[in-house]
C-alpha positions, 0 to 999 in steps of 0.5 A: 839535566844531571850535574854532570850534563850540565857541566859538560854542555857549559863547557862546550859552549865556552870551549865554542866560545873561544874558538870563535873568539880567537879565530880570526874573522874572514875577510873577502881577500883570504880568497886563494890568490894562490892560483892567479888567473891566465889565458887557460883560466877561460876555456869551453862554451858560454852563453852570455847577455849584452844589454844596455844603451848605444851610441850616446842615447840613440837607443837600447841595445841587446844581444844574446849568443855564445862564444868559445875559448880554447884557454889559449887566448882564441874563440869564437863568438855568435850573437843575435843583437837587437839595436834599438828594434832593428833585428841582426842575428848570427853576428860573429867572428873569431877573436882572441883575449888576454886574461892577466893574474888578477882575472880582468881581460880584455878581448880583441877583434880580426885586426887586433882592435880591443873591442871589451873588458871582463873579469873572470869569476868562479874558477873561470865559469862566469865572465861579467864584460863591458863593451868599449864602442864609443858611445856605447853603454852596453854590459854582459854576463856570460856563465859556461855551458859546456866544458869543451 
C-alpha cells in the first residue's frame, strides 16, 4: 500500500471513528412520536388470531377471522372460535374502538360494553389485543391485508 494510501485510509478510519463517538446512540424512544395515533390510525381489513385459556381453566380457546375498520372508530368483526373443542364459526358483529395518542385502544361491543384492549404498531398495520371476559386469558395478533 503507498504512503499516500495509507495515510488516507488511516484517516478515514479515524474520521469514522469520531463520528460514531459523537454520535448520540439510539435509543427505543427516538421514535417519531411526532405522529401521535388516533381512531384514523386503524383502517382496512386485518386477519388476526386469538388464543389462550377461558373461563378460569375450563378449557383453551382459539379463533381465527377478520375485522374491518373505517379510521373513524367503526368495524366489523368475523371469526371461527373454537372453545375447548366445541366448533362455532362465522361469529360476529359490528363494533366500535377508540384509539388514544399513544396507540393503546380499546374495542366496545352493539351496547357500548369494552369487550378488548390493543395496541397499534407499525404505522397502524399490526394490532397485539388482550380479550377482557371474566375468566378469560385469551390474547391475539391481527396484521392488515388489505387496505380499504
Amino acid at each position: 500500500m503507498t504512503h499516500r494510501l495509507s495515510r488516507f485510509l488511516t484517516s478515514g478510519t479515524l474520521a469514522a471513528a469520531l463520528i460514531l463517538a459523537f454520535t448520540p446512540p439510539a435509543r427505543a424512544d427516538d421514535a417519531d412520536h411526532s405522529k401521535p395515533c388516533s381512531n384514523r390510525t386503524l383502517r382496512g381489513t386485518f386477519g388476526f388470531y386469538r388464543a389462550g385459556h377461558m373461563y378460569e381453566g375450563t378449557g383453551g380457546l382459539a379463533a381465527v377471522g377478520w375485522f374491518k375498520v373505517d379510521g373513524n372508530g367503526n368495524g366489523v368483526v368475523l371469526q371461527s372460535v373454537s372453545r375447548n373443542g366445541d366448533y362455532s364459526f362465522d361469529e360476529g358483529g359490528p363494533f366500535t374502538y377508540m384509539i388514544d395518542a399513544n396507540c393503546a385502544g380499546k374495542s366496545f361491543d352493539a351496547d357500548g360494553n369494552e369487550f378488548a384492549r390493543f395496541v397499534v404498531t407499525q404505522d397502524g398495520a399490526t394490532i397485539y389485543l388482550f380479550s377482557e371476559t371474566d375468566g378469560n386469558s385469551v390474547y391475539g395478533v391481527g396484521t392488515k391485508i388489505h387496505s380499504d
